[in-house]
TIVO-186673 format. One record per atom (N, C-alpha, C): residue in one letter; x, y, z. Coordinates in pm, whole numbers, plus 50000, padded with zeros to 5 digits. Example, Ala and Ser with C-alpha at 12.3 -4.5 7.8 and 13.67 -1.06 7.14 Angstrom:
// residues 2
A513194943150780 A512304955050780 A513204967050780 S512854977550708 S513674989450714 S512905000350787 
// end
This chain:
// residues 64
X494605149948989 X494115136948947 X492725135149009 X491675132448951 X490295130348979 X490115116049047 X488945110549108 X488885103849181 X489115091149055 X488535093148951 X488115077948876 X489935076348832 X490355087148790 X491985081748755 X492855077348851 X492235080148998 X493385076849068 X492775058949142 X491995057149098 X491355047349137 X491545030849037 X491335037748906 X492205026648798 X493785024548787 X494595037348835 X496275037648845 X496205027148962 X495315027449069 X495485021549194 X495625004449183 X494475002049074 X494064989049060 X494794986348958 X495524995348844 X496464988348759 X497704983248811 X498524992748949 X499264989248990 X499034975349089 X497744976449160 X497234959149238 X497584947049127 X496764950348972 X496774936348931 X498224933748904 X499474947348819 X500484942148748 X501384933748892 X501334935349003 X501894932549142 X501614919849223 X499994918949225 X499484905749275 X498614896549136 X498224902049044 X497714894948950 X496084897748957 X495294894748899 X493834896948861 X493064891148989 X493204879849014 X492554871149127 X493324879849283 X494154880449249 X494794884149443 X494594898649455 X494134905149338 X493634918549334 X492324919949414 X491434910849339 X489884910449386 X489724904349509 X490864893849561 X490904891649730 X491044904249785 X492274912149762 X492384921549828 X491024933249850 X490894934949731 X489724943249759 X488464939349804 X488064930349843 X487294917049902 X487494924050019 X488744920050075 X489414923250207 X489104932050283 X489864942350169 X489084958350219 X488264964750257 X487184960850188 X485874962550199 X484824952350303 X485444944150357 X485064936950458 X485564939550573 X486604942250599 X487114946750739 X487634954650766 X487104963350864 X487364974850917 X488844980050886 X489054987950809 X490404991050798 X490905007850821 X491605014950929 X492285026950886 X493545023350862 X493915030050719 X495025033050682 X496295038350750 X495665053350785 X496195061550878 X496915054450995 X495955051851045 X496495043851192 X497515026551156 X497145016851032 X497985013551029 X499065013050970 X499465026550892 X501015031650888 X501285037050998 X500635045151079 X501525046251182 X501745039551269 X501465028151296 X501425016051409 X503035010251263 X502895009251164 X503985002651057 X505005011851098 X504825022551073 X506495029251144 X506635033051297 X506005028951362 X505745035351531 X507785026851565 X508185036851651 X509525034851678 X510635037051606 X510305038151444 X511525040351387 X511825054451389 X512975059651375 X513665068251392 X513495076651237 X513495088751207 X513765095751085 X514775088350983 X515965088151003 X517215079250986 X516615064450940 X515615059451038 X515705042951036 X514565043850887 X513685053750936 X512765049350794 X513615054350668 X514025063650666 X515305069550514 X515755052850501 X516365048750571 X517445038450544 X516375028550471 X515255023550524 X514195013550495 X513535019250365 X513395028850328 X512795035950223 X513775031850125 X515375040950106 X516075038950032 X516145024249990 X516475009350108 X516384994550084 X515504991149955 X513884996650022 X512614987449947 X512984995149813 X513865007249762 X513635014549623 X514675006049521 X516095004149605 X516794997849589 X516124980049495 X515814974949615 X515274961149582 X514254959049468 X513254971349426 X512634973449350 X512814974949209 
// end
């Protein structure tokens, strides 16, 4: 997948989720403050267990 397709899948999935306006906050957002990714998923799972994230994974697929 090339950069421009993975970049419109990205933002098709933002608007159908938050809508047109909470899309362009977000990316507002983004682009204004310092953000690593990296570091905050791993600060998002820091402590859980292999087991604990499976279980939390399976939940959010579930609920989805």
């Amino acid at each position: 997948m090339n950069d421009k397709l993975l970049a419109k899948k990205g933002i098709d999935v933002l608007v159908e989720n938050l809508g047109k306006v909470e899309t362009e906050r977000f990316i507002t957002l983004i682009l204004r403050e310092p953000f690593d990714y990296t570091e905050w998923q791993s600060d998002l799972f820091s402590g859980m267990s292999g087991d604990e994230l499976y279980e939390a994974t399976v939940e959010y697929s579930d609920a989805t």
